[in-house]
C-alpha positions as CSV (number, residue, x, y, z in Angstrom):
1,X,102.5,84.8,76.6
2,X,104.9,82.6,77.6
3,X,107.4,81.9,80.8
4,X,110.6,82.9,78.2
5,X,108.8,86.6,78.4
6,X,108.8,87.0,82.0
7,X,112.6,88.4,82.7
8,X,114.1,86.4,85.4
9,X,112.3,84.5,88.3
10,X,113.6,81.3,87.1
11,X,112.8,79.3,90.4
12,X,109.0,80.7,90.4
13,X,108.1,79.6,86.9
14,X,109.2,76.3,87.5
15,X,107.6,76.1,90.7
16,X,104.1,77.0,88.8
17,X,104.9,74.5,86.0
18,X,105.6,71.7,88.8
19,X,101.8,72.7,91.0
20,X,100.1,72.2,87.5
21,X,101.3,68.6,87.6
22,X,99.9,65.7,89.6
23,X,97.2,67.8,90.7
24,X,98.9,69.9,93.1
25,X,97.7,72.9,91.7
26,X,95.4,74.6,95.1
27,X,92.6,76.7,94.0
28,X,94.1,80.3,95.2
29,X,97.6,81.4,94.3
30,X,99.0,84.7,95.4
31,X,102.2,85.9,94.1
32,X,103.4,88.8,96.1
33,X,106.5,91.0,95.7
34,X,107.2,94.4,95.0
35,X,106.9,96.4,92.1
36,X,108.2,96.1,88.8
37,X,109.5,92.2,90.3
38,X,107.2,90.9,87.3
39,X,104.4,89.2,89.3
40,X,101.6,90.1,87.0
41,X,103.8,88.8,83.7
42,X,104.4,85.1,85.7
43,X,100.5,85.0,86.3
44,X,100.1,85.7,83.3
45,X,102.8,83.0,81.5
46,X,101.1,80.8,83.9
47,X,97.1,81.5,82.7
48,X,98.7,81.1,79.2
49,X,100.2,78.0,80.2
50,X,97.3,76.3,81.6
51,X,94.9,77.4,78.8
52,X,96.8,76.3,75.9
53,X,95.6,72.9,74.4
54,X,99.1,72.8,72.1
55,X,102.3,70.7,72.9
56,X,103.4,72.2,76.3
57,X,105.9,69.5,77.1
58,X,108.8,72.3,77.1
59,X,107.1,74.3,80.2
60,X,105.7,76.5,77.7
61,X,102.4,77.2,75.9
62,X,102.5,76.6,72.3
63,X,102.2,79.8,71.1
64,X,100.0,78.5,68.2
65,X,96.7,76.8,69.2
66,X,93.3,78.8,69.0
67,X,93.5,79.2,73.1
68,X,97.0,81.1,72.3
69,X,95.7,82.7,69.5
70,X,92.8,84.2,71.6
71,X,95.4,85.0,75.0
72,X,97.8,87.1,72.6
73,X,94.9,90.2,72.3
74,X,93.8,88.9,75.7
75,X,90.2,88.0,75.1
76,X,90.2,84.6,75.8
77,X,86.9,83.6,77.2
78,X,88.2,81.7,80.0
79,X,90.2,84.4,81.4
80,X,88.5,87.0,83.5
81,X,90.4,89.9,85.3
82,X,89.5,92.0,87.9
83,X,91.6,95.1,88.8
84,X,91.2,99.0,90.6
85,X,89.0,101.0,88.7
86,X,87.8,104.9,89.0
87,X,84.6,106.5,88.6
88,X,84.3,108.8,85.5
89,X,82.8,112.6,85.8
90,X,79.2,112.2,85.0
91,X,79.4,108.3,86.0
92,X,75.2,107.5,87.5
93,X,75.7,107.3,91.7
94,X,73.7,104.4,91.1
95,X,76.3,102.4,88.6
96,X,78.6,99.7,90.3
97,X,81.6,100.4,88.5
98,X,83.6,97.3,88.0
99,X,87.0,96.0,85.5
100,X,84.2,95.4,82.8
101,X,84.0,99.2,82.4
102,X,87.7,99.5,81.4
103,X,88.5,96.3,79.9
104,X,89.4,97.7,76.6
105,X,91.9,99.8,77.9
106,X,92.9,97.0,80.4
107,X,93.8,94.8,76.8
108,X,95.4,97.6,75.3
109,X,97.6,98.3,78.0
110,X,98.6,94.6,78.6
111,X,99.0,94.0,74.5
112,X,101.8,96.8,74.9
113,X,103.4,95.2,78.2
114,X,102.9,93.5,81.1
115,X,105.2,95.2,83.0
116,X,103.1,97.8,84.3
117,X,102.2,99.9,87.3
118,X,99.5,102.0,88.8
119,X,100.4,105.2,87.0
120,X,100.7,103.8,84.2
121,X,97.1,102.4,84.8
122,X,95.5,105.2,86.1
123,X,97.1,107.2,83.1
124,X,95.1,104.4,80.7
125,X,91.7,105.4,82.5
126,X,92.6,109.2,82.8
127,X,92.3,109.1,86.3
128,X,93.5,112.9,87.2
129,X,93.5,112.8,91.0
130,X,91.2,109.9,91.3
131,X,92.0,106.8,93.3
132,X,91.8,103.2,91.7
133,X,89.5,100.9,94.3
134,X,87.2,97.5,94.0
135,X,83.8,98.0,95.2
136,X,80.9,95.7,95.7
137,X,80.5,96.0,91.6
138,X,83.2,93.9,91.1
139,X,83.0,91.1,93.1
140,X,78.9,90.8,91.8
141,X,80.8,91.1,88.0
142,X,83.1,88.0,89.4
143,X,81.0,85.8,90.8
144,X,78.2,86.1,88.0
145,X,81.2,85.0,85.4
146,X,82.6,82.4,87.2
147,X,79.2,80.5,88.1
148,X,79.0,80.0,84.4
149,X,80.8,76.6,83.0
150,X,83.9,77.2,81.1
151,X,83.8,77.6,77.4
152,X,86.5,76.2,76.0
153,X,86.2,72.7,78.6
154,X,89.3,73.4,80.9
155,X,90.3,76.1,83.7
156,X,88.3,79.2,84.3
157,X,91.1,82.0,85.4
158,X,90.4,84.7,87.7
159,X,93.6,87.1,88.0
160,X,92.9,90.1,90.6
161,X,95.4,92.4,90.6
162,X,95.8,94.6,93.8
163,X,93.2,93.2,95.5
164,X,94.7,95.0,98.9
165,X,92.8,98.0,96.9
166,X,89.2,96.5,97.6
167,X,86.4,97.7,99.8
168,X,85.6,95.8,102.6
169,X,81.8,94.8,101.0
170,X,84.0,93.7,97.9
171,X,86.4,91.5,99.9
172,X,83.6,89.6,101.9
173,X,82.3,88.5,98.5
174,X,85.8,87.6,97.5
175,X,86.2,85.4,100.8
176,X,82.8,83.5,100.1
177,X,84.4,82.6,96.8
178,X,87.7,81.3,97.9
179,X,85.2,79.8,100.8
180,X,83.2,77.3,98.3
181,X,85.4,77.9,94.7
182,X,83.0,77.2,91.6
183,X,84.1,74.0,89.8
184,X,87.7,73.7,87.4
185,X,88.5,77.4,88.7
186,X,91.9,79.1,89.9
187,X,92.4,82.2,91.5
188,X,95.8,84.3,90.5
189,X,96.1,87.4,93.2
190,X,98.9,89.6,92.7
191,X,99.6,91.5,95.5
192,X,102.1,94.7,96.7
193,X,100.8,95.2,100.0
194,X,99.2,91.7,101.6
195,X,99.1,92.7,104.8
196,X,96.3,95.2,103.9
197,X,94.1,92.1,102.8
198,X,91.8,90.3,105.3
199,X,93.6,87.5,107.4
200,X,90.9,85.1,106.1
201,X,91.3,85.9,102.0
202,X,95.5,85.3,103.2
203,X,94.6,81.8,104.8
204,X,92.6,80.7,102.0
205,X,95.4,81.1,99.3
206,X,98.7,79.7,98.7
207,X,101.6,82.3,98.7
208,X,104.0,82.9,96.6
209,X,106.8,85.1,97.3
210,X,108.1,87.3,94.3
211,X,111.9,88.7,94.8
212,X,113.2,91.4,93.0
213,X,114.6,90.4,89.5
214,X,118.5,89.6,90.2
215,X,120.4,92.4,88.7
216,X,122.3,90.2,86.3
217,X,118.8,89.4,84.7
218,X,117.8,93.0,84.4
219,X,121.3,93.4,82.7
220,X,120.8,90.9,80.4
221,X,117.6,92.0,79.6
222,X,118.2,95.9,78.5
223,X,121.1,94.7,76.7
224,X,118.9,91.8,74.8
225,X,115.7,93.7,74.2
226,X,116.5,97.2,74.3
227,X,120.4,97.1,72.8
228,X,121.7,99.1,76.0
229,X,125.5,99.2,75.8
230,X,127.1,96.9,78.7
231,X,128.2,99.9,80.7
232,X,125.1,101.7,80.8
233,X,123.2,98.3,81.4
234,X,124.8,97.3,84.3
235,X,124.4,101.4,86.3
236,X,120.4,101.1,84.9
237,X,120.0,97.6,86.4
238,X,121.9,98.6,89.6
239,X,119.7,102.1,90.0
240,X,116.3,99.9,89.1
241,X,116.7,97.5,92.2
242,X,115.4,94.4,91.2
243,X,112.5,96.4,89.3
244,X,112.4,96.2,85.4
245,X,109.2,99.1,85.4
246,X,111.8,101.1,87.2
247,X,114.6,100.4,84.4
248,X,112.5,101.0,81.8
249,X,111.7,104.0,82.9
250,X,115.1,105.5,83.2
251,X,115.3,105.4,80.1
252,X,113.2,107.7,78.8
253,X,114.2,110.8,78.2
254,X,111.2,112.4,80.2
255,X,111.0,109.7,82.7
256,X,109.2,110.3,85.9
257,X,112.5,110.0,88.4
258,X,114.2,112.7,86.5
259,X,111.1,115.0,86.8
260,X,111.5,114.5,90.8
261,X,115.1,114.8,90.5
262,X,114.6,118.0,89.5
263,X,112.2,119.2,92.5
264,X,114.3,117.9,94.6
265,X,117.4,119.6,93.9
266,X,115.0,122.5,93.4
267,X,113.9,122.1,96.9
268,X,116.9,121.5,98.7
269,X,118.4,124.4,96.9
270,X,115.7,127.1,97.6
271,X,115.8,125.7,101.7
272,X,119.3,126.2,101.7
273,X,118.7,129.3,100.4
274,X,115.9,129.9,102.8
275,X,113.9,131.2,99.9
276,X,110.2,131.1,101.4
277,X,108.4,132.9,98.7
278,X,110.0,130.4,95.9
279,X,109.4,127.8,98.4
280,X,105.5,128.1,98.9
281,X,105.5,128.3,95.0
282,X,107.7,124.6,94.9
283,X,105.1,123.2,97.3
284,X,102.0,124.4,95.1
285,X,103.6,123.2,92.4
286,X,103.9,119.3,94.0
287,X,100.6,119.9,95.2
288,X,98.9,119.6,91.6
289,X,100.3,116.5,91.2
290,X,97.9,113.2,91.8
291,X,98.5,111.9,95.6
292,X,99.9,109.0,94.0
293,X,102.2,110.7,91.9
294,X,103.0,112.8,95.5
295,X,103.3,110.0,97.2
296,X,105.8,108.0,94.7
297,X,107.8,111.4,94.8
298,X,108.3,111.5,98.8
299,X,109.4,107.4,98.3
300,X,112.1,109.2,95.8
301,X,113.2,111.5,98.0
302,X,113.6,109.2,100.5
303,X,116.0,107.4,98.5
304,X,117.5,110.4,97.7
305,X,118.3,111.5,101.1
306,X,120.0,107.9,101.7
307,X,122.2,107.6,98.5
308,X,123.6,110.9,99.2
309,X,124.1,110.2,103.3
310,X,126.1,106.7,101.7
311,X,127.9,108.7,99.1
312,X,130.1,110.5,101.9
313,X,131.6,107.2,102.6
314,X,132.8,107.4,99.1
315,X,132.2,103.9,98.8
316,X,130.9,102.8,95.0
317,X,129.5,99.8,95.4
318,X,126.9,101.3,98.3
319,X,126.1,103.6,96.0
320,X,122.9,103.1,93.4
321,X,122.8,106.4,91.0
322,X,122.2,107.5,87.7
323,X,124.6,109.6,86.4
324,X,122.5,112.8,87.1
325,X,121.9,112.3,90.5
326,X,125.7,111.9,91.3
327,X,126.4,114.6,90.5
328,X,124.3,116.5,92.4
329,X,125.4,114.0,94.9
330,X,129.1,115.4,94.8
331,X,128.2,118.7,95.9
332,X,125.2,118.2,98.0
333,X,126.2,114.9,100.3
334,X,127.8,116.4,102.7
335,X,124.3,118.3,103.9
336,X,123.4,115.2,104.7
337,X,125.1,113.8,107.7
338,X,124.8,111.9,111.0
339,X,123.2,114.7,112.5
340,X,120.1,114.8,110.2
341,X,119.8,112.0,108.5
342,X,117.1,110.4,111.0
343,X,114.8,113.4,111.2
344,X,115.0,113.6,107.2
345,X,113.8,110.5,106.9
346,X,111.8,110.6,109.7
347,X,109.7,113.8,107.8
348,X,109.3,112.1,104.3
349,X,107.6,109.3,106.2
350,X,105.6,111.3,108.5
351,X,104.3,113.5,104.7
352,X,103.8,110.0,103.1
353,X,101.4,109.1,105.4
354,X,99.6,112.5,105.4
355,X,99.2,112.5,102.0
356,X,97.9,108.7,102.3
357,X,95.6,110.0,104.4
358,X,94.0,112.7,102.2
359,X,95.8,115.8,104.1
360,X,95.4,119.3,102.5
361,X,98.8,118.2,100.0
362,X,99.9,122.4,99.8
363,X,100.0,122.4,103.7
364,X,101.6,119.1,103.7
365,X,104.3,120.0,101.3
366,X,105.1,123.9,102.4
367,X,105.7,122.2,106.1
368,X,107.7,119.8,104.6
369,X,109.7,122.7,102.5
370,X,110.2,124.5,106.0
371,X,111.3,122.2,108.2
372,X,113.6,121.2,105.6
373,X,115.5,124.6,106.0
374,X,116.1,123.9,110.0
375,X,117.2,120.4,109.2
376,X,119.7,120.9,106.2
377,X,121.1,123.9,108.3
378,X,121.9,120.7,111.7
C-alpha cells in the first residue's frame, strides 16, 4: 500500500516519511482521530513504507520488491496485527482468544479496503450481538511474536487497532512492552477513544493527531475513484464530515443511515401521533439490533435532531443533508425548536450511555419512544 492510497492527510504522511529519517522515528506511534479520518490506511502506507527494500526515494514504497509483494495480500512476516476479537458459540472457556483466530478474515477484509469500521468488522467475524475486546490472549500472542528476531533483517511492526478495547490484564502486558521494546521494533496504535487507554500506555507513545479528511479531498476522491458527478460529490462529501467510511456508505443503496432514516421518521411520526401500541412495536424492533448498531443509531439521531433544529434558520450552508433527509426536514423542523432541543439531545445521550452500559435495550428504547411524545408536543 502506498501514501497515494490514503485520501487526503497530506501533512501526516509527510510527517511519517520525515520520523523515518535521521533516526527520529520513537518506538510507539499513535495516530488518533475519528472515524472514517483514514488512520488505519496511513499506518498502514507507513508499515508498507518502512518494509519495502525497493527505491523509496519518492516517499513511497516501490510497489514491486518481494516485501511489497508479500504486504499486498498482507502476510508479510514482519507485520503482526492485533485487533478486537469475539468469542465464537462453542469456543473452549479455557481458549485465549486472540487476532490469530481471525486473521484470515482480518486479510480479507483489509485486501478489499482499508477504510473500515467496527461493523464492518464485527460483520467479517459474524459477531451477532457480541462485543469485540483484547484479552490477556492477545497480548501473550504479541509478545511471543515480537521476542523473535525479524525475518526479513529490518523493522518488526506491531499495528493494534482500538486498543482502548482491551482488558485491563491485556493492557498491563501491553505497557511492559512499550516499557523495555524488543530490539528494531515499532508500535502503530490507532485509536478512537484515547482517553479510555491507561495514562501510562499514553506517555509512552508519540501522538499523532488525525483530522477529519478536508471536504475538498473527499470530493475529489468520489469523483476520482467512484465517478460521482460534481454535484452529487460535493452534498456526499459535505453529509460525510470529514469521514470517507461514512461517504462510502451513502452510497449504497441499502446503506446503514438510510435504514435509521427511516426509524426515525417512523418514530417521530408514531409519537406525534401518540401511537403507543405501534410505538412499543418500533422499540422491539431497535431492540434486535446489536448494541453497536443501537448505539450508532442514537449518534444518528442525534444529528438528526440538530440538522433539523439548524434547518429553521433556513440557512444552507449550516445545513449537512442528503437529499432524503431534507425533506423530511422541510416538514418536520419546525418540531424542533428552542424549547426542546436541549432535553432532545439531552435523552439520546442519556439512552447512549444506557445502552453502553448493557441496559435492558426494549426498556431503553420504549422510554425513549415515550418521552419523545411529551417533548415533540413542548
Amino acid at each position: 500500500m502506498k501514501f497515494a492510497d490514503v485520501i487526503g492527510q497530506d501533512n501526516i504522511k509527510q510527517r511519517l516519511v520525515q520520523l523515518s529519517k535521521g533516526d527520529r522515528l520513537p518506538h510507539a506511534l499513535m495516530l488518533c482521530g475519528p472515524a472514517g479520518s483514514g488512520k488505519l490506511s496511513l499506518a498502514l502506507a507507513f508499515a508498507s513504507y518502512l518494509l519495502c527494500e525497493g527505491n523509496k526515494d519518492g516517499g513511497e514504497a516501490c510497489g514491486s520488491c518481494p516485501q511489497c509483494a508479500m504486504l499486498r495480500k498482507w502476510e508479510h512476516p514482519d507485520l503482526h496485527f492485533s485487533f478486537p476479537v469475539i468469542r465464537p458459540a462453542g469456543t473452549s472457556s479455557e481458549h485465549k482468544m486472540s487476532s490469530d483466530d481471525f486473521i484470515q478474515e482480518w486479510r480479507e477484509m483489509l485486501c478489499k479496503s482499508t477504510y473500515i469500521t467496527m461493523d464492518n468488522w464485527l460483520t467479517a467475524m459474524d459477531a451477532a450481538n457480541q462485543q469485540a475486546l483484547m484479552g490477556v490472549g492477545e497480548s501473550d500472542v504479541l509478545i511471543r511474536k515480537l521476542s523473535l528476531k525479524s525475518s526479513q533483517g529490518g523493522y518488526k511492526i506491531s499495528v493494534i487497532w482500538l486498543p482502548e478495547r482491551m482488558n485491563g490484564e491485556c493492557a498491563n502486558k501491553l505497557l511492559k512492552l512499550l516499557e523495555e521494546p524488543p530490539a528494531q521494533t515499532l508500535f502503530l496504535m490507532i485509536c478512537e477513544d484515547p482517553e479510555q487507554l491507561l495514562d501510562t500506555i499514553r506517555s509512552r507513545a508519540q501522538r499523532i493527531d488525525v483530522k477529519r479528511i478536508d471536504t475538498s479531498a473527499v470530493e475529489e476522491a468520489l469523483q476520482r475513484l467512484r465517478g460521482i458527478e460534481p454535484a452529487m460529490a460535493h452534498r456526499l462529501a459535505r453529509v460525510a464530515h470529514g469521514s470517507w467510511t461514512k461517504a462510502i456508505g451513502e452510497l449504497d443503496a441499502n446503506s446503514e443511515n438510510r435504514q435509521f432514516l427511516d426509524m426515525f421518521i417512523m418514530l417521530m411520526r408514531l409519537a406525534y401521533m401518540r401511537n403507543i401500541k405501534d410505538l412499543k412495536k418500533w422499540s422491539e424492533a431497535v431492540a434486535s439490533y446489536g448494541r453497536e448498531k443501537q448505539r450508532r443509531m442514537l449518534v444518528y439521531f442525534a444529528r438528526m435532531v440538530r440538522e433539523n433544529f439548524v434547518y429553521n434558520f433556513r440557512v444552507s450552508e449550516l445545513t449537512y443533508m442528503t437529499e432524503e433527509e431534507e425533506t423530511f426536514a422541510k416538514k418536520f423542523s419546525p418540531f424542533i425548536n428552542e424549547r426542546n432541543i436541549v432535553e432532545i439531545s439531552e435523552l439520546i445521550n442519556l439512552s447512549i450511555r444506557d445502552i453502553g452500559q448493557n441496559a435492558n435495550a426494549k426498556m431503553v428504547f420504549f422510554d425513549f419512544a415515550l418521552r419523545t411524545i411529551m417533548l415533540l408536543k413542548q
